[in-house]
N, C-alpha and C positions, 0 to 999 in steps of 0.2 A: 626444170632439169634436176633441180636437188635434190625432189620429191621423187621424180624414177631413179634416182641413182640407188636412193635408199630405199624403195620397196624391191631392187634387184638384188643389193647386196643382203637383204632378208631372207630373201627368196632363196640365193646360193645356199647362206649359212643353215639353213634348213635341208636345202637338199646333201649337205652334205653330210648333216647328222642322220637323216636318213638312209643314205650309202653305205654308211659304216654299222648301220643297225641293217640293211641290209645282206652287209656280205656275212653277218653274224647269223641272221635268219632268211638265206636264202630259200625264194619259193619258186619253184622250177615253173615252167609255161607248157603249153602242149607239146613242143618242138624238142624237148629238153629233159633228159632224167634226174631225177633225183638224188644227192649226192650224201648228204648223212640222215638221215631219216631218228634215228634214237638221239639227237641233241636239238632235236624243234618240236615244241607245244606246237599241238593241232591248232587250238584257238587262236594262238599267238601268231602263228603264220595266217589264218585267213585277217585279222584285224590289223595287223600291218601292213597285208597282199591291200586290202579296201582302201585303206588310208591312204596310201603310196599313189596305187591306181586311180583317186578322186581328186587330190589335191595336184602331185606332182607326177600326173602323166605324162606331159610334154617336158618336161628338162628331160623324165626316163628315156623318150624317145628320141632326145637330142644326144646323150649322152651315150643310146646304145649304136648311133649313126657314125660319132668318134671313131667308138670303138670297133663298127667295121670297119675304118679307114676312109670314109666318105673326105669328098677334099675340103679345103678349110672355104670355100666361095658357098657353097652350100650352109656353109655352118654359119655365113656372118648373114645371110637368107634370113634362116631362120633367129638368128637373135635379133635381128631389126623386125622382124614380124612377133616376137616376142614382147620386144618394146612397144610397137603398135598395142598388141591386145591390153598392155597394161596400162597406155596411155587411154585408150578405148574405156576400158574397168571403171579410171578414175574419174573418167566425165562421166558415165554414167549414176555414177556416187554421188557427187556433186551434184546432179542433174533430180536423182531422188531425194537429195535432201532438201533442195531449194521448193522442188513441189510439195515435200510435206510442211515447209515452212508457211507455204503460201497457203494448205486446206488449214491451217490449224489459226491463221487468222481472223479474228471474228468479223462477220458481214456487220456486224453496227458501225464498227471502227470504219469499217470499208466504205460503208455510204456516208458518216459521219465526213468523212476525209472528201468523198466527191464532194457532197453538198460545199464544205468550205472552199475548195479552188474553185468552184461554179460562185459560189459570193464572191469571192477575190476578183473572179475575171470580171463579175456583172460592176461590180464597185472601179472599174480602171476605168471605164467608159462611161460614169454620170459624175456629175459637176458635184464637187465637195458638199455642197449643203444640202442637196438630196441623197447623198452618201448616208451622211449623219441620220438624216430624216429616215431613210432607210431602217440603221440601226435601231433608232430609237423604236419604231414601230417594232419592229423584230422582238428586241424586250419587252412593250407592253404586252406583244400577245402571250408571254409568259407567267404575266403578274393578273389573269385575270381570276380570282380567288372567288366561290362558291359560297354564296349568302347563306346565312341562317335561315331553315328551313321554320315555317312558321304554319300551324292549322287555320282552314279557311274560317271566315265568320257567317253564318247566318243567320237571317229574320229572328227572332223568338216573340216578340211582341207589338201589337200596334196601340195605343196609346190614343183617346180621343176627348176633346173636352174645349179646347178653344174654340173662339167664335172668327179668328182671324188668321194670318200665315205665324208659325213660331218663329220666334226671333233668335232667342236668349235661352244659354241651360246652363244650371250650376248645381252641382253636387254638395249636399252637407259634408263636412268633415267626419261625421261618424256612420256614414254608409248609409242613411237610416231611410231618408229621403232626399227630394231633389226640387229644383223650383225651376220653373219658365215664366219667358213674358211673352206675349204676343202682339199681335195688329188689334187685337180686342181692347185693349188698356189693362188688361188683367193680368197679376203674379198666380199663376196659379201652385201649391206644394202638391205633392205626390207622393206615397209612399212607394219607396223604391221593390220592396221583394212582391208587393202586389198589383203595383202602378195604380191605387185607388188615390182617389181626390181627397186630398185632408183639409186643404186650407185653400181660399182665393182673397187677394188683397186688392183693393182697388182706392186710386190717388192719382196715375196719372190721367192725361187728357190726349196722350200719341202712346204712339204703339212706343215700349217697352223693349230697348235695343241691347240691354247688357245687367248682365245679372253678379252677385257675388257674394259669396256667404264666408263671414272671416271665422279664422280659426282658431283664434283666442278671447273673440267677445263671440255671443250670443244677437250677431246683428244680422240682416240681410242687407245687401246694398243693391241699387238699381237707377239704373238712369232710361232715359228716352227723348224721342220725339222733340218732346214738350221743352227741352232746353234745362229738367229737372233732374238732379241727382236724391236720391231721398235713399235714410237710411231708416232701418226698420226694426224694432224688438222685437226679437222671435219669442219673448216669456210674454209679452202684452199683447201680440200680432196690431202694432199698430207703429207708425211712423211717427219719429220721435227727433230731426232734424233732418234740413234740408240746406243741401251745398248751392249757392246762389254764387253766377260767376261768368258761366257760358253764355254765349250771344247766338248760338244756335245749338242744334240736336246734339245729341252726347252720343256716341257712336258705338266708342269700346271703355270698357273701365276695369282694372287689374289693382289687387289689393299689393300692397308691400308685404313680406313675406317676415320680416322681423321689425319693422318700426311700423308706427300708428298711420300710416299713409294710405291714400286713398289717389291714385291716377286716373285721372279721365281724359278724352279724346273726342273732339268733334269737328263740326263742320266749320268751327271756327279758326279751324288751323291751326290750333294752338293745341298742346296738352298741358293740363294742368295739375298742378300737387298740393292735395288737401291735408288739413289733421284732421282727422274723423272726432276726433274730440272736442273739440273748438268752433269747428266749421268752417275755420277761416282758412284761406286759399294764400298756402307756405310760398308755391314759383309757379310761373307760368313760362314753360317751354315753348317759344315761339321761333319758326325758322322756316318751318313746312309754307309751302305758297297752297295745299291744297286741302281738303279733307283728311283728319287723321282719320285710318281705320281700323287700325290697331297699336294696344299696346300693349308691353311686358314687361313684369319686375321685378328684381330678382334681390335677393342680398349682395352679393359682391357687384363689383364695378364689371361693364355698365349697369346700375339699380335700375335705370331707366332707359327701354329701346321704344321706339316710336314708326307706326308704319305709315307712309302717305299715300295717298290718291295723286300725289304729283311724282310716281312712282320712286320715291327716298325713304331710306332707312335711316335714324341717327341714333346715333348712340350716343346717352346724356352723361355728363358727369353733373348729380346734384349737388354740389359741395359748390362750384361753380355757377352752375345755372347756364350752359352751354356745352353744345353736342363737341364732343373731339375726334368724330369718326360719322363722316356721311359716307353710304353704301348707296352707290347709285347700278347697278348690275341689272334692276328690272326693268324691264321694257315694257311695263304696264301698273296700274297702280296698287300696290300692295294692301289688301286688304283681310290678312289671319298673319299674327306671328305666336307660335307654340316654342316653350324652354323644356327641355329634356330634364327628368327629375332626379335623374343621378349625374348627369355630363355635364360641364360646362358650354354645352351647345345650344344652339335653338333653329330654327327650321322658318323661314318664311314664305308667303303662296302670294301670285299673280295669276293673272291668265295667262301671260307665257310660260310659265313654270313655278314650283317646287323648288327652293334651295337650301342648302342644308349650312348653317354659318359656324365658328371657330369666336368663342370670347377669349381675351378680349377687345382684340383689335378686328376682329369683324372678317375674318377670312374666312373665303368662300373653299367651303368642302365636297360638296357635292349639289349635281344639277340634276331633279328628277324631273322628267317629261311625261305625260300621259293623258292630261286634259285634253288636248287637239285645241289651245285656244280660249277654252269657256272659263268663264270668270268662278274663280278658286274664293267660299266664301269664308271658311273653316278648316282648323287643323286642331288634330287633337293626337297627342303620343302618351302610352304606357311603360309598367316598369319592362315588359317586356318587349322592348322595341320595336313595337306596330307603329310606324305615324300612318293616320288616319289624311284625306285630304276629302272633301265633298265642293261640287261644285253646283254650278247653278240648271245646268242643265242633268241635276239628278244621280249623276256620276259619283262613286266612290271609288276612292283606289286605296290599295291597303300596301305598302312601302315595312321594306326592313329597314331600318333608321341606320343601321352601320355599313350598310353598302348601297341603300338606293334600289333596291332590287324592288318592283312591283311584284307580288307574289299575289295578288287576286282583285280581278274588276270587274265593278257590280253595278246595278244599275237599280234606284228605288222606282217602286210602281205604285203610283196614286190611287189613294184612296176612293173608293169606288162612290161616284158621285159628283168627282172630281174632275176639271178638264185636264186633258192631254198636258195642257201646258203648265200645269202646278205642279212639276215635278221638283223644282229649287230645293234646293238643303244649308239652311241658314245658317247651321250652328250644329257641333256634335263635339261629343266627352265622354270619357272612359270615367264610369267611376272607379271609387278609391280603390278598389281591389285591383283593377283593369281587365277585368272579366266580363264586364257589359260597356256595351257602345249606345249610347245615347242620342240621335238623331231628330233635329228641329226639324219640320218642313213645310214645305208651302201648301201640301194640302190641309194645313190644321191640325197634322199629329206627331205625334213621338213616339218614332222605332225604335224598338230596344231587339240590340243584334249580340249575339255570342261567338263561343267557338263553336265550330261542326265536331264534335263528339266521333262520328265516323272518319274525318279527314286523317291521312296518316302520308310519311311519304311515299310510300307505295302508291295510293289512289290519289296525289294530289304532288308529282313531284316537279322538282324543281327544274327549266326547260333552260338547261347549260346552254343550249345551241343558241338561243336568243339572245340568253343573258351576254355571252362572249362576244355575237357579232356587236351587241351593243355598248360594249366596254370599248371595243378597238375602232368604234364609230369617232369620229372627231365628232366635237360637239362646240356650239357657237354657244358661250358663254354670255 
């Protein structure tokens, strides 16, 4: 009511200054002569006549009704129809501002808004814990982040010369060449940029399960079969002590990376820690109930991790001479453990899986899957975060080490002469640069694989759609 009183007393105050500029510039109508014609501008009178006639037509016409004497029931007609049109005006206004309120909000907001009262409603009617479970899912599928794109690797060379399956490969520290053992008895050296035969050692009497070349003496080390660890001068090429200690096969053996140690691992359940200088056998790490099948060691604590065939991890403190962290997570027996050469991490392989572990308390960071099952013999990672995993039925997969992402699976093909079923791959290593991949295998040879030169992401990219459903997959640890 406020609001019409005061667009009426507007409306007055106006027509009445109009009035009186009327009676000063009277414009006669067809009905009507003209009364001083020499005291009105032409233009002035048509732009007043327009204005008068557009704005305040109907009061003119209410006020010239007065003024014929029409009765006052007529006249209170017309100002209640008056008040109508003005009440009418103002819905209208209202009416057009609320609609342009309404196109000028944005549709994101708008479906933004559905979607939440559509969650709200769906969350009143499930039980609290699937609520939450709800939510949580809701944010993983936001955090799922897009791996390092990585170039494929292939074949570049095949490698021939043993007389048995390869077991064992080790890289010299100065790129130069490389050495394996085999099922023959034989070390054989190689020169790395031509893969020719330089050197062949022979001393053991079993196949040759673990190779090592240290990086501050001039030795080779190796163990096997035969229950012997033998250390080797590469200036004399001839063996110059032997670690006596083991009560069966030596399995894996892993040098100390700043003290004079030497770790081995076999079928005795035990691993043991030598001085390579002495010969004599410093601890013997017993706990395992099964086959060590590998080990790793590193300078900080744990110095020493150990993998079993009774599918356990431990991690050694040697100050003490007892594990203070058993990892029991695999559901089959652990047999490759790889350390990352800039990260405080390291990666262990079963045939159930690929896991990626946290030093130094052994937390588990990620779970790769890809084998289907087949026993995981080898892992091997560069500085560029490829880990490497080969299996026994031939399988390689190539993994981005920071998020688990498989970015390429390959399959080696036996050497021609060879059965179907000598596809195994024993053993594989990046050398020093991490430009070449080194692969043991059970047809008798050694592939050496690179990057593909052509792979780019354009012709080789990365499949989001997989990667994501597989992120937001629950996975059974």
């Amino acid at each position: 009511m406020m609001e019409r009183r005061l667009v009426r007393q507007s409306l007055k105050r106006a027509e009445n200054m109009f009035e009186k500029e009327k009676d000063r510039y009277y414009v006669v109508t067809s009905n009507e002569k003209k009364a001083d014609d020499e005291h009105v501008v032409p233009s002035e009178k048509v732009k007043i006549a327009c204005k008068f006639n557009d704005e305040y037509a109907f009061y003119e016409s209410k006020n010239e009704r007065k003024r014929r004497g029409e009765d006052s029931r007529e006249g209170e007609r017309t100002e209640d129809a008056g008040d109508a049109s003005i009440d009418a005006a103002v819905r209208e206004l209202e009416s057009q501002q609320a609609f342009k309120r309404k196109r000028e909000e944005s549709m994101a907001v708008v479906k933004y808004t559905k979607q939440q009262k559509t969650r709200e409603t769906e969350s009143r009617f499930l039980p609290k814990s699937q609520a939450h479970a709800i939510a949580l899912r809701r944010k993983m599928q936001n955090t799922v982040k897009k791996p390092q794109w990585h170039p494929r690797w292939k074949l570049m060379k095949v490698v021939s010369g043993h007389l048995g399956w390869v077991r064992s490969i080790a890289v010299e520290p100065g790129n130069q060449w490389f050495a394996t053992g085999a099922g023959d008895r034989l070390i054989k050296i190689w020169d790395l940029a031509s893969c020719k035969l330089k050197l062949t050692l022979t001393g053991h009497i079993h196949a040759v399960r673990a190779l090592q070349v240290s990086d501050r003496h001039p030795y080779l080390f190796s163990a096997g079969e035969d229950k012997m660890v033998k250390c080797w001068d590469l200036e004399r090429n001839e063996c110059i002590r032997h670690y006596y200690g083991h009560m069966n096969g030596v399995y894996s053996m892993m040098l100390h990376p700043t003290l004079d140690l030497l770790v081995t691992g076999g079928r005795d359940s035990v691993a043991r820690l030598w001085d390579m200088r002495t010969k004599h056998e410093i601890m013997c790490l017993s706990g395992h109930t099964d086959t060590v099948g590998a080990v790793l060691a590193q300078g900080a604590d744990p110095q020493v991790v150990t993998g079993s065939m009774d599918k356990t991890m431990r991690l050694w403190d040697i100050r003490k001479g007892s594990a203070y962290v058993t990892l029991t997570h695999h559901k089959k027996g652990v047999r490759a453990l790889v350390g990352h050469p800039r990260e405080f991490t390291m990666a262990s392989a079963a045939a159930d899986s690929v896991k990626k572990w946290l030093f130094p308390k052994g937390k588990l960071l990620k779970n790769m899957r890809g084998h289907g099952g087949a026993i995981v013999n080898s892992l091997a990672v560069n500085n560029d975060n490829v880990l490497v995993s080969c299996g026994d039925d031939g399988a390689m997969r190539f993994w981005d080490w920071k998020s688990g992402y498989c970015f390429q699976k390959s399959q080696t093909v036996p050497q021609p002469g060879s059965l179907e079923s000598e596809c195994a791959i024993y053993a594989c290593t990046f050398d020093r640069s991490g430009s070449r991949l080194l692969t043991c295998e059970a047809d008798k040879t050694i592939k050496v694989y690179k990057e593909d030169e052509d792979s780019t992401e354009e012709t080789d990219p990365i499949d989001m759609k997989s990667w994501a459903l597989e992120c937001r997959t629950r996975k059974a640890y």
